[in-house]
C-alpha positions as CSV (number, residue, x, y, z in Angstrom):
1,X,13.3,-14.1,-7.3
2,X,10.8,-16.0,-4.6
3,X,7.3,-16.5,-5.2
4,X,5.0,-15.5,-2.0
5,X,1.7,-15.1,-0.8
6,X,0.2,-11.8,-0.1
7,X,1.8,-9.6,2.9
8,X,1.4,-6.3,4.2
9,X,3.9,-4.7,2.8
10,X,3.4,-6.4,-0.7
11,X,-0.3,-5.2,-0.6
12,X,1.4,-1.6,0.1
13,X,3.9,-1.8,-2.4
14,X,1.3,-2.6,-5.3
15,X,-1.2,0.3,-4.1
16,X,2.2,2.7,-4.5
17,X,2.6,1.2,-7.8
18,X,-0.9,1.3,-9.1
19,X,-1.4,5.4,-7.9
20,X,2.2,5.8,-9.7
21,X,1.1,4.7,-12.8
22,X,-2.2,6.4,-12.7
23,X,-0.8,9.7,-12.1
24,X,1.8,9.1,-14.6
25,X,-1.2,8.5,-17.0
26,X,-2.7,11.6,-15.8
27,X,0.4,13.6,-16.7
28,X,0.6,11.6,-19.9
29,X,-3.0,13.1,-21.3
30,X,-1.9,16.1,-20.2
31,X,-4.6,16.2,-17.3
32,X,-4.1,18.4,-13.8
33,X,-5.2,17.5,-11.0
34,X,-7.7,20.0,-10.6
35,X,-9.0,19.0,-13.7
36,X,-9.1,15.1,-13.7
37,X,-10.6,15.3,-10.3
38,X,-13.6,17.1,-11.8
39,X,-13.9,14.4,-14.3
40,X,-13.7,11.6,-12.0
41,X,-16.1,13.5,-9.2
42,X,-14.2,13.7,-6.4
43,X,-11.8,16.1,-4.5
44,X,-8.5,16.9,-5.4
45,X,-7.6,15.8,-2.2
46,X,-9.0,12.1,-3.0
47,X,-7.5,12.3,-6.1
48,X,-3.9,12.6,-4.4
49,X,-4.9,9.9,-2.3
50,X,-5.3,7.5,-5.0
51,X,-2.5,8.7,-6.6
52,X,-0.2,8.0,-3.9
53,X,-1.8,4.5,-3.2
54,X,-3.1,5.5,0.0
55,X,-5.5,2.1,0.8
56,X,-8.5,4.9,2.4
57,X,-10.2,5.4,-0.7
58,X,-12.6,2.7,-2.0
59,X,-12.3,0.7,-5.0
60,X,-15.2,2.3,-6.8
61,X,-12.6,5.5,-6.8
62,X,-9.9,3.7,-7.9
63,X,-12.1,2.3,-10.6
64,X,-13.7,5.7,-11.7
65,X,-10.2,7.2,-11.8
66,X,-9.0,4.2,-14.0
67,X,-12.1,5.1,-16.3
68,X,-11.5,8.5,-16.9
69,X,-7.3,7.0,-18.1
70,X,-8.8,4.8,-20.5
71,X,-7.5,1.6,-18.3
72,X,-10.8,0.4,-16.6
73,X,-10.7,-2.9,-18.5
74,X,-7.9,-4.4,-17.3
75,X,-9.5,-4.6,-13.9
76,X,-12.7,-6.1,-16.1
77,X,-10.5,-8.6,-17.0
78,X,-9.1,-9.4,-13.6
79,X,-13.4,-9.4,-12.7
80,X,-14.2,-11.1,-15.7
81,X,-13.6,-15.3,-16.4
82,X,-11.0,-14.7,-18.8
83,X,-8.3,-16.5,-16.8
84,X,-10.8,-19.1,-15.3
85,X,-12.3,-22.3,-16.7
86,X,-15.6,-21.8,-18.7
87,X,-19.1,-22.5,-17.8
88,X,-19.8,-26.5,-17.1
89,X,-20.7,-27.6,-20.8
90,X,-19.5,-24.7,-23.0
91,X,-16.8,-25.0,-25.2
92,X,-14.4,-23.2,-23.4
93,X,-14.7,-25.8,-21.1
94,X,-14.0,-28.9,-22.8
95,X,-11.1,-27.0,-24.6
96,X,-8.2,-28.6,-24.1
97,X,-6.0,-25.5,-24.4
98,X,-4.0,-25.0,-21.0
99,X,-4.8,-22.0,-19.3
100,X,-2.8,-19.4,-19.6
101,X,0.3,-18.8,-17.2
102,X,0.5,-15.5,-15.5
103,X,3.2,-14.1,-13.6
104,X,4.2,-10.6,-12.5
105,X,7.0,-9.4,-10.8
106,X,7.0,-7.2,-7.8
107,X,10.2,-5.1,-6.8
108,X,10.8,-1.7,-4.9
109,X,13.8,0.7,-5.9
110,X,16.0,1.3,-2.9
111,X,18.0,3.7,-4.8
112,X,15.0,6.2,-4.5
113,X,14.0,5.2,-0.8
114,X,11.3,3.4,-1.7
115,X,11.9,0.8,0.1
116,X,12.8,2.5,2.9
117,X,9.8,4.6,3.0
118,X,7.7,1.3,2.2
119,X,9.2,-0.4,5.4
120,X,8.2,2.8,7.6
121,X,4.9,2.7,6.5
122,X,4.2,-0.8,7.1
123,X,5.8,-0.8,10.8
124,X,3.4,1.9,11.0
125,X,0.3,0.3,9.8
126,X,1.0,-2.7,12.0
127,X,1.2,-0.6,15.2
128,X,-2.1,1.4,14.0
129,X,-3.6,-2.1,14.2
130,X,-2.3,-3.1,17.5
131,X,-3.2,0.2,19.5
132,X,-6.3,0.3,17.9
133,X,-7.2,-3.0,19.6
134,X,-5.7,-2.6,22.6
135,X,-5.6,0.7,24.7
136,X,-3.1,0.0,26.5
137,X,-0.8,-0.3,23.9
138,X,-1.6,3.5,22.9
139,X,-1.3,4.2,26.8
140,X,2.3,3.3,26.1
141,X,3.0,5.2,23.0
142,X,2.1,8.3,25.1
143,X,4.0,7.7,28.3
144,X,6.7,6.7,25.8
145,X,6.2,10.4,23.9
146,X,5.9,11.7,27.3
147,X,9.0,10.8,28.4
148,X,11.0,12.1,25.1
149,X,9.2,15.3,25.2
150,X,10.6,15.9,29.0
151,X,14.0,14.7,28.0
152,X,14.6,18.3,27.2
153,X,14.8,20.2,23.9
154,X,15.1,18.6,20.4
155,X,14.8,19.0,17.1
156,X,12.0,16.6,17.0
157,X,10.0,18.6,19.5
158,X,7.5,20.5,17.2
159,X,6.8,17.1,15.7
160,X,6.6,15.2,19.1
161,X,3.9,17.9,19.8
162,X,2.3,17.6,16.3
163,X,1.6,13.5,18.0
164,X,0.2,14.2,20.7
165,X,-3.0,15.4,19.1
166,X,-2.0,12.4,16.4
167,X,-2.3,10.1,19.2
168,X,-4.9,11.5,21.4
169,X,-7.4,12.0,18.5
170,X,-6.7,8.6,16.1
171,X,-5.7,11.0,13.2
172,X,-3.8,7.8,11.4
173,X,-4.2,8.8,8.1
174,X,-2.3,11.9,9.1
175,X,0.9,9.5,9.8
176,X,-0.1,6.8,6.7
177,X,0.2,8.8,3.5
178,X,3.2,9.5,1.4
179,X,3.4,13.4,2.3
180,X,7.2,14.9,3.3
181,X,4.9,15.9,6.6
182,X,3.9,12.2,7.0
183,X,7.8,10.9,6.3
184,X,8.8,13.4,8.8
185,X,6.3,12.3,11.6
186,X,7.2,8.8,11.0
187,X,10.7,9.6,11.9
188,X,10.2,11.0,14.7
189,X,7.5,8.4,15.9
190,X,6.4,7.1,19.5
191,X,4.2,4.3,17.9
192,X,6.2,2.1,16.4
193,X,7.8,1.1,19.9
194,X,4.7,-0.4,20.9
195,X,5.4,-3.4,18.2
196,X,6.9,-7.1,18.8
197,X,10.2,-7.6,17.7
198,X,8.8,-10.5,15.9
199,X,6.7,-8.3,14.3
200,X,9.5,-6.0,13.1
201,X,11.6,-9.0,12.3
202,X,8.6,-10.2,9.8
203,X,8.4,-6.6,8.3
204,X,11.7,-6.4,7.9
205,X,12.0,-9.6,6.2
206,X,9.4,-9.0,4.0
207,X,10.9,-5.7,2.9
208,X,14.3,-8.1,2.2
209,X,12.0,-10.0,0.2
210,X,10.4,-7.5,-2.1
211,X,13.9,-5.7,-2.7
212,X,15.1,-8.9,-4.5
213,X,11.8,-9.4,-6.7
214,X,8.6,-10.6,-5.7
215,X,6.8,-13.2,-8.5
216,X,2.8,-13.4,-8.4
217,X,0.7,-15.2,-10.2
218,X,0.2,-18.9,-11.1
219,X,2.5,-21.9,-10.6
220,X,4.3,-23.0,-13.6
221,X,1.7,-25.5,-15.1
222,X,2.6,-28.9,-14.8
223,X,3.0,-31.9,-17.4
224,X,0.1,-34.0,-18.0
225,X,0.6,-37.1,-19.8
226,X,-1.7,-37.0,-23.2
């Protein structure tokens, strides 16, 4: 197990996690969407956002649907000073009691394509980011869909057509989410050619990483001498 700093794909993999978990709560109370999404105040669409980790909804949704499952506090104790050193002169400050370690381990299961699916989504956020700052990049995902789509006919076809309008218009989310249509687009994809090696490399690496076990959290705390 290695202990890292935050990455792209780590940031991913714990949004999957969280939406799994709240839907699994959901479905735990007995909730359906429809339902729960009334509670909350949002669309059912949202709702299957958050539920599939998808980054595009705000925090305040995230939070609201962790209200409604009874778990809002645990981000009020990540908020809260709990885990941090008290107020300059108050007794929690002057207590001598170490602060408490926490750690957390991070992991993906490759045996359901998880991490597989992770990895596609993270090559494909990184090359969202790069065409969105430079046009010519997204110049060269066309040409490069272009080309594939005057190659002749393919399976892939309907789905090459489906991104040209993806590319043409910006529709990322379209590409970013955790539908079978999304998967499916992903595979056939003209975007991801646009992006560094290194940049795969670094993906890929990461992905190594989290399949092995990801720790978070503090350091072991160290001996003082009394």
């Amino acid at each position: 197990m290695n202990t890292t700093n935050s990455t792209i794909v780590l940031e991913r993999q714990l949004l999957l996690q969280l939406g799994e978990r709240l839907k699994r709560l959901r479905k735990a109370k007995g909730l359906s969407a429809v339902e729960m999404a009334k509670r909350v105040g949002i669309s059912r669409t949202t709702l299957s956002a958050v539920e599939a980790g998808d980054p595009g909804p705000s925090i305040g949704t995230y939070l609201r649907v962790m209200s409604v499952l009874g778990v809002s506090g645990e981000l009020a104790l990540l908020a809260g000073d709990a885990m941090q050193a008290g107020p300059p002169g108050t007794a929690a400050a002057q207590s001598r009691r170490a602060r408490p370690t926490v750690q957390v381990l991070v992991s993906t299961n490759d045996s359901r394509h998880q991490a597989q699916d992770l990895q596609s989504m993270a090559l494909h956020e990184e090359a969202v980011r790069l065409v969105r700052s430079d046009p010519a990049l997204l110049q060269q995902a066309q040409a490069t869909l272009e080309r594939w789509l005057g190659s002749g006919h393919s399976r892939s076809s309907g789905l090459w057509i489906e991104w040209q309008d993806i590319l043409r218009q910006g529709q990322w989310r379209k590409i970013l989410g955790r539908t079978r249509r999304a998967q499916e687009l992903r595979q056939a994809s003209p975007l991801v050619t646009v992006l560094p090696e290194e940049t795969r490399q670094r993906v890929l690496s990461e992905i190594s990483g989290l399949k092995k076990g990801l720790v978070l959290g503090d350091a072991e705390p160290s001996e003082t001498s009394s």
